[in-house]
C-alpha positions as CSV (number, residue, x, y, z in Angstrom):
1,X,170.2,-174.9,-65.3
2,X,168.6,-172.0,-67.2
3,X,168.6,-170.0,-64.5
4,X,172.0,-170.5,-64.0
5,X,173.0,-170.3,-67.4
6,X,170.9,-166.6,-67.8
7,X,172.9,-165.4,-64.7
8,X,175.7,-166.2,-65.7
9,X,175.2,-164.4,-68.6
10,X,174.3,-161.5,-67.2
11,X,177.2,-161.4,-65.4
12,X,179.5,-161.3,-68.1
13,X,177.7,-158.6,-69.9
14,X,178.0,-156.8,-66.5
15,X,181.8,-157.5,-65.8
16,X,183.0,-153.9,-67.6
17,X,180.4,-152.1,-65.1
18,X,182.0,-153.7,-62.2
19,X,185.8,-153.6,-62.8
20,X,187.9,-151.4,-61.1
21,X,188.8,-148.2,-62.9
22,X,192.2,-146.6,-63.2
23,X,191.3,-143.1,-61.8
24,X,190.8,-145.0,-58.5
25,X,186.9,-145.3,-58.2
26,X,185.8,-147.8,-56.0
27,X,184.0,-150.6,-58.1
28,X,181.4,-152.9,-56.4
29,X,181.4,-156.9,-56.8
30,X,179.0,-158.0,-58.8
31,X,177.1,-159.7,-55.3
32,X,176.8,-155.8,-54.1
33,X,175.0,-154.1,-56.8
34,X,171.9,-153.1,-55.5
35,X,172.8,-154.0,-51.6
36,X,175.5,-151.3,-51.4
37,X,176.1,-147.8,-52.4
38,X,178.2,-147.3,-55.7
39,X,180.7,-144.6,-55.6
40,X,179.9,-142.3,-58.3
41,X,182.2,-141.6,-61.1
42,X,182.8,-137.8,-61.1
43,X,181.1,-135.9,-63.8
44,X,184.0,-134.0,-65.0
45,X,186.1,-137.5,-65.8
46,X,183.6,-138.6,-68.7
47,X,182.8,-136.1,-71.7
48,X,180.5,-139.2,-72.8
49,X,178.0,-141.8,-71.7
50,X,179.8,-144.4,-70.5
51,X,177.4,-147.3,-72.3
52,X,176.2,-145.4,-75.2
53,X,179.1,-143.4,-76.4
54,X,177.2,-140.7,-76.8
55,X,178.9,-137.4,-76.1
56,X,177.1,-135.1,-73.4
57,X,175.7,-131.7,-74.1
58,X,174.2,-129.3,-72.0
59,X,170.8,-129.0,-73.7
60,X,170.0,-132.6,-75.1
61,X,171.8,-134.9,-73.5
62,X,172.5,-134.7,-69.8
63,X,174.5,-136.4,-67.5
64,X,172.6,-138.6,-65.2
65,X,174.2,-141.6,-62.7
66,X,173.1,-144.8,-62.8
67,X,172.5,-145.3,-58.8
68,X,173.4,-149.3,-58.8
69,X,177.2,-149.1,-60.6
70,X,177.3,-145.2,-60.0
71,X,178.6,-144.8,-63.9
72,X,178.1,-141.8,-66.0
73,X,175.3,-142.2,-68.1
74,X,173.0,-140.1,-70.6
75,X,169.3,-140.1,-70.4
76,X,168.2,-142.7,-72.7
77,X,170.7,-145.5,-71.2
78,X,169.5,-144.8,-68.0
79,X,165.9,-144.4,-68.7
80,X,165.0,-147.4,-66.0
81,X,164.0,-148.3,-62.7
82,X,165.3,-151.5,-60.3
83,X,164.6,-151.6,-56.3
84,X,168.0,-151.3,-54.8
85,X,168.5,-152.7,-51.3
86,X,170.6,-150.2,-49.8
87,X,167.6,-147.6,-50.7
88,X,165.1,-149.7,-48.5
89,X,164.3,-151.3,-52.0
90,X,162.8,-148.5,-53.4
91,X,162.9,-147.6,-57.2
92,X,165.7,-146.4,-58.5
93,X,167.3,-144.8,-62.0
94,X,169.8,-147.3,-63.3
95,X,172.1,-147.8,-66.2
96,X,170.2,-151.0,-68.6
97,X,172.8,-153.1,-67.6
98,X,172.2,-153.1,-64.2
99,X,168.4,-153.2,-64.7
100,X,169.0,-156.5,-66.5
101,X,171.4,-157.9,-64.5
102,X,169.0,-156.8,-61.3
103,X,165.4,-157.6,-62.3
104,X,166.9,-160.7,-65.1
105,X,164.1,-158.5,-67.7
106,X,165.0,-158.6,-71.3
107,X,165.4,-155.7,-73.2
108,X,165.5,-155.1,-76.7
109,X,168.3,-153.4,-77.7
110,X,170.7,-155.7,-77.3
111,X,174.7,-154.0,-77.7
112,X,176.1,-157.7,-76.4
113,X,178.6,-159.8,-78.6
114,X,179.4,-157.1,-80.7
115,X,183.0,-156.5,-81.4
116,X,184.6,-153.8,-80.1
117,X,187.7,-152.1,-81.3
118,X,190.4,-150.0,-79.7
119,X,188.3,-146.7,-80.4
120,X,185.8,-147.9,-78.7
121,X,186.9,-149.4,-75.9
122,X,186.8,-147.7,-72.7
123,X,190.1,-145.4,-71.5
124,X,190.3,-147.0,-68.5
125,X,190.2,-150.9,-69.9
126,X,192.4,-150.0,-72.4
127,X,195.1,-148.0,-69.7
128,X,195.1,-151.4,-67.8
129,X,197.3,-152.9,-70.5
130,X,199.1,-150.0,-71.6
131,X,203.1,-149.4,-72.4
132,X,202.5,-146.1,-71.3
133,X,199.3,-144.0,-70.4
134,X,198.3,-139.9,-69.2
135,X,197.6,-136.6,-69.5
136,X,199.3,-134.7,-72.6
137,X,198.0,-131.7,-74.0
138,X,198.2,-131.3,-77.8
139,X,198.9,-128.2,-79.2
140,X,197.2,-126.8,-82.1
141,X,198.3,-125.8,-85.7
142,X,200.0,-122.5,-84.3
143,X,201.8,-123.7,-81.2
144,X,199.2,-121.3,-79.0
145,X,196.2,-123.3,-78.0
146,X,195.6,-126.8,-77.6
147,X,193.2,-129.6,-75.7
148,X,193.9,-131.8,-73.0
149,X,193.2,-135.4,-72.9
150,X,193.9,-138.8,-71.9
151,X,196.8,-140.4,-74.4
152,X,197.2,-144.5,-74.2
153,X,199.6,-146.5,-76.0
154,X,198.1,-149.8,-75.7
155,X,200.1,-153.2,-75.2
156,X,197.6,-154.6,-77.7
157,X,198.3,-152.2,-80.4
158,X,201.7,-150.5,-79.1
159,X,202.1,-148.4,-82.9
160,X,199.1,-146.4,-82.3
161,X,198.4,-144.1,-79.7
162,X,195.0,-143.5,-78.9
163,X,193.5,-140.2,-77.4
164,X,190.5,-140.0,-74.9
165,X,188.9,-136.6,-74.3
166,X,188.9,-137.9,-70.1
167,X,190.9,-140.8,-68.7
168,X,187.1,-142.9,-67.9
169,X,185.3,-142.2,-71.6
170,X,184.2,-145.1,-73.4
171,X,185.6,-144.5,-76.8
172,X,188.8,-142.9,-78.3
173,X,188.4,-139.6,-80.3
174,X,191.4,-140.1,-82.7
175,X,194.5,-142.0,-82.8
176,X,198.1,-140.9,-84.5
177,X,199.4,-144.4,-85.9
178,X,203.3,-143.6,-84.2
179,X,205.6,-146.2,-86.7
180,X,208.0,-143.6,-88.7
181,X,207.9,-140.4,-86.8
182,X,210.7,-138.8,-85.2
183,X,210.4,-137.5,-81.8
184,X,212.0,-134.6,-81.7
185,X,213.0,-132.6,-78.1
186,X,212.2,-128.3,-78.0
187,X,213.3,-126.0,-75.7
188,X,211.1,-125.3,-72.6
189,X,209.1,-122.4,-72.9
190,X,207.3,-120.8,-71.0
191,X,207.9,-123.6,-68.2
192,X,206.3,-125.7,-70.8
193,X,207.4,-129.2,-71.2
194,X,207.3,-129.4,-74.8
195,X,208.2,-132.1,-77.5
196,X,206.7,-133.0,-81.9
197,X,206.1,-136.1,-83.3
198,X,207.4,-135.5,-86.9
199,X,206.5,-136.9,-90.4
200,X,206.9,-134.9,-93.4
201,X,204.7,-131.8,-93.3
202,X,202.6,-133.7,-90.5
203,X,203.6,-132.1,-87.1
204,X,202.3,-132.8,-83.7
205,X,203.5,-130.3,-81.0
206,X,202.5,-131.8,-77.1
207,X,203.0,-130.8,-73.7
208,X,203.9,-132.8,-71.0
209,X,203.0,-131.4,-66.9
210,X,206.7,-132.3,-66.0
211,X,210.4,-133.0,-67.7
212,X,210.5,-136.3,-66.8
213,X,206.9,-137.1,-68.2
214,X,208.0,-135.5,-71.1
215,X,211.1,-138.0,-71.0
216,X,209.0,-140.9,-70.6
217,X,206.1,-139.9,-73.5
218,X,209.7,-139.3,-75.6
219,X,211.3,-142.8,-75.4
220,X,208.1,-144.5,-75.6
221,X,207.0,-143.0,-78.9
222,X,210.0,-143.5,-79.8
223,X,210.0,-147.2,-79.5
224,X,206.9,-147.4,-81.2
225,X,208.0,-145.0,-84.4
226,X,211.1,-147.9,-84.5
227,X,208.5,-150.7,-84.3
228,X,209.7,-152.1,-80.8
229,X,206.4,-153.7,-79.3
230,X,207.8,-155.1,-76.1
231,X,207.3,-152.8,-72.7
232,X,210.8,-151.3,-71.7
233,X,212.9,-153.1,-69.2
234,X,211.7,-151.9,-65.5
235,X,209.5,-149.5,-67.3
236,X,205.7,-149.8,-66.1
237,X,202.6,-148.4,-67.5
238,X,201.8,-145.5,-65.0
239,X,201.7,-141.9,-65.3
């Protein structure tokens, strides 16, 4: 019953490792880890280990894949060896939850039960159960330059909207909390799709890729800035 009990344990810690992501990767059952292939998780979708947090860099922290899940991972989180089957169970670099959930080792750093909000949740668990999710780009100061990211109103918290730096991170970089703005439409320019969220002197300027993106981001911050919580009728979550 131990036994038992420890697996099953394991498995829950693992259950975030083997759930389907939004961006369409191919997640393996828990039964498969180690027996089959992972498809990675392309580099250029995380800016950040996907179990630390940490974000990447090119000189100290390097992005490395963990070859059991096939998840983004830094050095330090994936500074362990399992024998995988698919590799004629030879050694392998893995992530430390696979390495626990493989070889049933302890280690002793031990990130489980520990609460987790929005921020930190992962882009893709949190686009899942969403109003509305995508890729905006927000503008800076002067109108001219800008990043691109991952924005998420989540069903959970549907007056905030959370931005990712890439649509698989593991933790929000900010968050704009949406009740009393005014979503104001601008002319296209420049074949830009552009629209503000407005409250006194604070401005937000985004860009959506197409008018009717721009439509949808519009009506749903707009719900939000009136405090309507509930998803719009026929209205679904995808980008």
């Amino acid at each position: 019953q131990d036994a038992i009990d420890r697996k099953e344990k394991r498995s829950e810690t693992f259950k975030t490792a083997v759930h389907g992501l939004e961006t369409g990767t191919s997640a393996l059952k828990t039964e498969e880890l180690g027996r089959r292939a992972p498809q990675w998780v392309r580099d250029n979708l995380v800016t950040m280990c996907m179990r630390c947090k940490e974000p990447f860099n090119a000189i100290m922290r390097r992005r490395h894949h963990c070859r059991a899940c096939g998840y983004v991972v830094c050095a330090r989180c994936s500074d362990y060896k399992a024998e995988l089957q698919y590799d004629g169970n030879r050694l392998n670099r893995v992530c430390q939850e696979c390495y626990i959930f493989l070889t049933g080792h302890v280690v002793l750093e031990d990130r489980e039960g520990k609460h987790k909000g929005i921020l930190e949740k992962g882009a893709a668990e949190v686009s899942g159960r969403s109003l509305l999710c995508g890729s905006l780009q927000l503008l800076d100061k002067n109108g001219k330059g800008g990043t691109r990211g991952w924005f998420v109103i989540p069903q959970d918290d549907p007056l905030v909207l959370y931005i990712y730096a890439a649509p698989q991170d593991v933790r929000a970089h900010t968050s704009i909390p949406l009740l009393g703005y005014q979503v104001k439409d601008l002319p296209q320019g420049d074949s830009r799709h552009l629209f503000q969220l407005v409250q006194s002197r604070q401005v937000y300027t985004f860009v959506a890729d197409t008018e009717e993106l721009k439509q949808r981001w519009m009506r749903a911050m707009e719900r939000s800035a009136a405090g309507i919580t509930h998803p719009e009728e026929g209205e679904d979550a995808d980008s």
